[in-house]
C-alpha positions, 0 to 999 in steps of 0.5 A, spaced: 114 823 257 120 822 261 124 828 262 129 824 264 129 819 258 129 825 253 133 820 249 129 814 250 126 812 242 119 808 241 121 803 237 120 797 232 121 789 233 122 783 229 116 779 229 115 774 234 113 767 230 106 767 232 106 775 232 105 780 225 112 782 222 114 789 222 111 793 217 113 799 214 111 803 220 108 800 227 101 804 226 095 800 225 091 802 219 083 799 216 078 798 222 083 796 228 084 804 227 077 806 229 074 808 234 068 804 232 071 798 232 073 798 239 066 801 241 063 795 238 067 790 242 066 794 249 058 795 247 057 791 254 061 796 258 058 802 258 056 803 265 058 808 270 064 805 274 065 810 279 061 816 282 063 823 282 065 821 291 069 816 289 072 819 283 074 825 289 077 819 293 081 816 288 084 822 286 087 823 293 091 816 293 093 818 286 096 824 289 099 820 295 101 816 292 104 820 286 109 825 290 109 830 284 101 832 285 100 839 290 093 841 293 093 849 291 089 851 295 092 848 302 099 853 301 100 857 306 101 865 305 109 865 305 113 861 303 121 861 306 125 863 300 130 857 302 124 853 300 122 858 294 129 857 291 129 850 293 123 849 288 127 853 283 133 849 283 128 842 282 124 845 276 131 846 273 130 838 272 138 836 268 140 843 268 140 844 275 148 843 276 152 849 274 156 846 268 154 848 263 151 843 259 153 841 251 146 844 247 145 847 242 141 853 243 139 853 237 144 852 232 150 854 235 153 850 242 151 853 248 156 859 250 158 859 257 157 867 257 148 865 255 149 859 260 150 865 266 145 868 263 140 863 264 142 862 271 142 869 273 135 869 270 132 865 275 133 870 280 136 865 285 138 863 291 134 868 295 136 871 300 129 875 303 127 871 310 120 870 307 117 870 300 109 872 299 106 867 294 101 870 288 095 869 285 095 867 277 090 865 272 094 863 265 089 868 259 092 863 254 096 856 252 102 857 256 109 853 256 111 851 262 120 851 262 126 849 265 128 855 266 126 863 264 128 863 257 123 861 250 128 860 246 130 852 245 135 849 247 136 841 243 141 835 243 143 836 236 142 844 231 135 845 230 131 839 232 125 844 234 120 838 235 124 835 242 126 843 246 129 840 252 127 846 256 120 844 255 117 842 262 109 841 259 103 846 257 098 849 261 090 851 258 088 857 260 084 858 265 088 855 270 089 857 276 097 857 279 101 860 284 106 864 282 113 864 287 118 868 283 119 873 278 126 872 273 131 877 274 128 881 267 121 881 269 120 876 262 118 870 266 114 867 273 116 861 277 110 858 278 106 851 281 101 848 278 097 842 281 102 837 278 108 841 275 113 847 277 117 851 272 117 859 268 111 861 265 111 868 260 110 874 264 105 876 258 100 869 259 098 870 267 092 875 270 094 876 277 089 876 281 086 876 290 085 868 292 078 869 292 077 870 284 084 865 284 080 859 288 075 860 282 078 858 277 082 852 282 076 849 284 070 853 281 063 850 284 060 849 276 064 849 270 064 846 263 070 841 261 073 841 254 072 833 251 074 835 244 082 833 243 082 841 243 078 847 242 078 854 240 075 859 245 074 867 244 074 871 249 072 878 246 075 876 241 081 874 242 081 866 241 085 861 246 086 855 244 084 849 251 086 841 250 082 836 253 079 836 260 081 843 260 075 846 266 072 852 265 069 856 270 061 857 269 054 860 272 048 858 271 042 862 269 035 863 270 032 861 264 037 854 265 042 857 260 050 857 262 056 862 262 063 860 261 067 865 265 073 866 261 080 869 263 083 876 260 087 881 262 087 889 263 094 894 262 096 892 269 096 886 268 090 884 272 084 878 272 078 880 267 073 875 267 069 875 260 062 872 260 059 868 254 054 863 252 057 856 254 054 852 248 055 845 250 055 839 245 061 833 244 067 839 245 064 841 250 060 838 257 057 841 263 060 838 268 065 831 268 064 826 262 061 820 267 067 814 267 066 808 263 070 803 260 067 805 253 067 812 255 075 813 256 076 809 249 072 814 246 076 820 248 082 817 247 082 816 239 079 824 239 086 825 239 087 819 234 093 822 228 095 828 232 101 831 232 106 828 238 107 834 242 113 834 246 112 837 252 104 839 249 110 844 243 105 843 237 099 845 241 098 838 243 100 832 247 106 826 249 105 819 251 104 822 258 099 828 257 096 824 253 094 820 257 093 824 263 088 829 259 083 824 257 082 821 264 082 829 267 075 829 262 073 824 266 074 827 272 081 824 274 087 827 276 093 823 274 100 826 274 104 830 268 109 825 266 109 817 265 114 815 270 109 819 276 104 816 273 106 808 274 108 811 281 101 814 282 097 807 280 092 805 285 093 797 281 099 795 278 102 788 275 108 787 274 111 783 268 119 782 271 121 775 270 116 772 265 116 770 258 113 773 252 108 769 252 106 771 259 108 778 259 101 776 252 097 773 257 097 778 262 096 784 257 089 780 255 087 780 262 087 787 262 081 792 260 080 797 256 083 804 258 089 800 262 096 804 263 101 800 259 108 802 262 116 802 259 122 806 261 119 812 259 112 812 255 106 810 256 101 806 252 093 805 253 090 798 252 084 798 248 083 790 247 085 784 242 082 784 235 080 778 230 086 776 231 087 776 238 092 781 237 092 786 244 092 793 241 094 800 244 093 807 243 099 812 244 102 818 242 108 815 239 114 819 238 120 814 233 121 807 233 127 803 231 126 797 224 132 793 226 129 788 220 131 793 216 137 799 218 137 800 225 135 806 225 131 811 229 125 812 225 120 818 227 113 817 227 110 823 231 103 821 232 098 818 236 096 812 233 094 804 234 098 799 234 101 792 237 107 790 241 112 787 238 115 795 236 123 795 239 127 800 243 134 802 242 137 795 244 132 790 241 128 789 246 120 789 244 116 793 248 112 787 250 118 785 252 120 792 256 113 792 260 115 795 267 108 795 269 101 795 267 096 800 271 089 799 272 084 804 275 077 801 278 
């Protein structure tokens, strides 16, 4: 996902003369649509690239590199409230001028007396000299928004799939710091380790720093590998997406506990313990990185919802991606423009032909990031054809054979590269860059 490109389609091209044409839909069906196809085809490239060290030395140039990913735990005590409203303004993303903007909200256009409203909400500029950061946990799946309000804002009535208020969705058991409550009470402006926005009231324990660093950073944990779980904690489920950490503690009889987050009436932390079962949803530890590794856990996603902004309980193009490297133990940024920002190796495909953009794609390797204007793809190999094929999470496309018209397909699926964006341009041919990591 690229906030700033909310518009931007995932489209369908003509076919090239050596390349299929455009079928009813871009996602591919039969064998080149399993996971085991793809297994077969890398059976040679199991082994473990990176050691958890190198892992932790990657991240911190990926971070360095990425300009949107914070360390947590180096905050400080305070923070000045002109900084504090700074981060406010920035997380409003295209809502921070003070026109007010043309959207329905979320029938009805906007009223400039909602629009004040909102803004009044955010409980900024702040005046106080300091302001003293707070310690979080999310009990539940949480929505991370622009603004303090839940209701949707869309570009056209009722478009309830693309709620531009959306920043992203967090699992729980996250650790966040909290900067700043809104005017009503209803919402707290809070950091996580790669975004920034309004979380419901409702969905944060609040905690000391202690417990807090725990659930940031615990010494032992279990890790969600399915493309999403449900977990009870006396008997109230949550819902945790891929790479999702979950504190634990080991037990004497070689045993775990998972350590889950709930709240009392005050509002404060409760650390629930249960039994860790761990099978293929859930590992002790990070799932080891290998090539075959991040394919499979890429098509555990295979058919899923798209998820704008993790709405629908599940993933964009970006979080797709980011979520299946984060059940290895990388960390890359939220969205798709960070991330080919934050790539340790990059390609750059400016100046070439289509058939050279081809090339370059086929010398790439599995789990490789391919990135266009506001989506990103991940590579998977060429088929029997020798067709090179990607899995992403697909929003719409355009069929310019056809009608021209943008035709959603909202999933996340397998395909080629010959699909168009809302100009005629392929993707192939709209590649700004192929990502790689070691």
């Amino acid at each position: 996902m690229f906030r700033q490109m909310a518009g931007m389609a995932m489209l369908l091209c003509l076919g090239f003369a050596t390349w299929p044409s455009a079928e009813a839909s871009i996602a591919a069906e039969g064998a080149v649509a399993s996971s085991s196809y793809w297994s077969l085809r890398q059976a040679h490239d199991d082994s473990v690239r990176l050691s958890p060290d190198a892992i932790q030395t990657l991240n911190r140039k990926i971070r360095e590199r990425s300009g949107s990913m914070q360390d947590l735990s180096s905050f400080p005590e305070y923070l000045t409230g002109q900084e504090v409203s700074r981060r406010i303004y920035a997380a409003m993303q295209d809502f921070w001028p003070a026109d007010r903007p043309d959207v329905y909200a979320p029938d009805h256009l906007l009223t400039q007396e909602a629009w004040e409203s909102v803004r009044a909400n955010c409980h900024a500029p702040i005046s106080e000299k300091d302001v003293t950061l707070r310690y979080a946990v999310t009990v539940k799946r949480s929505d991370i928004r622009l603004l303090p309000l839940a209701e949707g804002w869309y570009s056209s009535p009722n478009d309830i799939h693309y709620d531009l208020l959306q920043g992203t969705a967090v699992d729980p058991a996250q650790a966040v710091l909290v900067l700043r409550d809104s005017l009503d009470g209803n919402f707290q402006f809070v950091l996580t380790c790669d975004y920034a926005g309004w979380i419901d009231t409702s969905r944060l324990a609040f905690t000391d720093r202690a417990t807090w660093l725990n659930y940031l950073c615990p010494d032992d944990f279990a890790v969600v590998t399915d493309h999403k779980k449900n977990i009870s904690a006396n008997g109230c489920p949550a819902v945790y997406q891929m790479g999702a950490v979950i504190p634990c503690r080991d037990q004497p009889d070689g045993t775990a506990r998972l350590i889950l987050p709930l709240k009392d009436r005050d509002g404060r932390l409760i650390s629930y313990e249960t039994p860790a079962v761990f099978d293929e949803t859930l590992h002790h530890g990070y799932l080891p990185y290998s090539r075959q590794q991040t394919i499979h856990q890429a098509f555990r996603f295979l058919g899923d919802v798209y998820g704008w902004g993790g709405q629908d309980e599940s993933v964009d193009c970006s979080s797709f991606v980011q979520n299946v490297y984060k059940s290895m133990g990388i960390f890359l940024p939220r969205d798709a423009d960070q991330q080919e920002r934050a790539m340790p190796v990059k390609h750059d495909p400016e100046g070439m032909t289509t058939e050279e953009r081809y090339a370059m794609v086929r010398a790439s390797e599995p789990g490789d990031l391919l990135f266009k204007p506001g989506h990103v793809m991940m590579y998977l190999g060429t088929d029997d054809g020798g067709i090179p094929r990607v899995i992403h999470a697909a929003s719409s496309y355009f069929d310019y054979r056809i009608d021209r018209k943008k035709h959603y397909i909202r999933r996340v699926i397998v395909s080629d590269l010959t699909y168009q964006n809302g100009e005629g341009i392929s993707s192939i041919d709209g590649l700004s860059c192929i990502g790689s990591l070691p």
